[in-house]
C-alpha positions as CSV (number, residue, x, y, z in Angstrom):
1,X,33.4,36.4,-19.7
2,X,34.3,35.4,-23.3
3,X,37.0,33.3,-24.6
4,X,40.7,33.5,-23.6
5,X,43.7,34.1,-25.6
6,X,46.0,30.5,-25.2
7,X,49.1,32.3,-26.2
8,X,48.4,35.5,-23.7
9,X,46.9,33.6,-21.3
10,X,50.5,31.2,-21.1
11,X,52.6,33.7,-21.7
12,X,50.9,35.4,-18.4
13,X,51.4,32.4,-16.7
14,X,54.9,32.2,-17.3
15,X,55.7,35.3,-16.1
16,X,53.7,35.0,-13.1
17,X,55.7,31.9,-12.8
18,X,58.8,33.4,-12.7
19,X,58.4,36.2,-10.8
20,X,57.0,34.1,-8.2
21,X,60.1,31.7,-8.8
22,X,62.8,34.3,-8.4
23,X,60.8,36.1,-5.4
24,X,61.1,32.4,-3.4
25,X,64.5,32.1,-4.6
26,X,65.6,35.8,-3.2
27,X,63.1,34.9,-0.1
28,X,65.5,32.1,0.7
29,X,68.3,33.7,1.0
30,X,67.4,35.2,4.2
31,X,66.3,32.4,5.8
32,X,68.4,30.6,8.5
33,X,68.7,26.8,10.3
34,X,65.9,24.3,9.6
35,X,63.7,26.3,7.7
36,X,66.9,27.3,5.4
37,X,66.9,24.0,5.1
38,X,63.4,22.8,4.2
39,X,63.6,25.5,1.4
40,X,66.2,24.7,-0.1
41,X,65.3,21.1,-0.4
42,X,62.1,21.7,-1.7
43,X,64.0,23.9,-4.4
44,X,66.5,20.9,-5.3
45,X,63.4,18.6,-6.2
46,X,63.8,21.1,-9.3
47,X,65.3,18.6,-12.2
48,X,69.2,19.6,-12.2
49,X,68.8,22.7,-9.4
50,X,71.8,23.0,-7.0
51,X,70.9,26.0,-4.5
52,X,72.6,28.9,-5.7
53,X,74.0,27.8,-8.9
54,X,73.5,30.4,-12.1
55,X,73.4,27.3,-14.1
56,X,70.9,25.8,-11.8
57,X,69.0,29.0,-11.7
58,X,68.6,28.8,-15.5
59,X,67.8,25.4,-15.9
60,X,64.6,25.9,-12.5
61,X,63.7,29.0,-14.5
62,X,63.2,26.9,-17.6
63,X,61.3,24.2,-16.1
64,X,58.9,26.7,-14.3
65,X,58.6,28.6,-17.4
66,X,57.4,25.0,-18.9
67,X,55.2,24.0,-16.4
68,X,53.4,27.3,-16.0
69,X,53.1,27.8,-19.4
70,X,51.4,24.0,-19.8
71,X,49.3,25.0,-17.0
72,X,48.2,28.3,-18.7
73,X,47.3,26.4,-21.8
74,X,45.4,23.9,-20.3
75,X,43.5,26.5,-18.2
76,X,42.9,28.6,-20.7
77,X,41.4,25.5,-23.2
78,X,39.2,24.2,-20.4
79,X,37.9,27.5,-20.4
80,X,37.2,28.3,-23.5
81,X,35.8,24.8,-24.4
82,X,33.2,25.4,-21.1
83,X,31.9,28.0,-23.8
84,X,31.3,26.4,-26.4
85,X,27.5,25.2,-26.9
């Protein structure tokens, strides 16, 4: 396997991020009681999320995009310096 794009290996990342992001989001809509609950606590942990918000949908969509793309970078530059000899 040879070396990985950063920016296409982030970009990736991100989208994988937010699809992932908006499927949980559309997941939790269905849910009911406790476990409606539980999810929608762990969304609010989210800087500035407020379950259902468009605002707040924005502003977790921006921070995932961030964090996945961070995490796609850093993958793909521990990858790439593995190669180096």
């Amino acid at each position: 396997m040879g070396k990985l794009s950063l920016k296409k290996y982030s970009l990736l990342c991100v989208l994988g991020g937010e699809v992932a992001y908006t499927a949980c989001l559309i997941y939790g809509t269905t849910l009911t009681g406790k476990l409606a609950e539980l999810h929608h606590a762990i969304f609010e942990l989210l800087p500035g999320f407020t379950w259902l918000g468009f605002g707040s949908f924005i502003v977790g969509a921006i921070t995932v995009g961030v964090w996945s793309c961070l995490g796609g970078a850093y993958i793909a530059w521990m990858h790439n310096y593995s190669l180096e000899k």
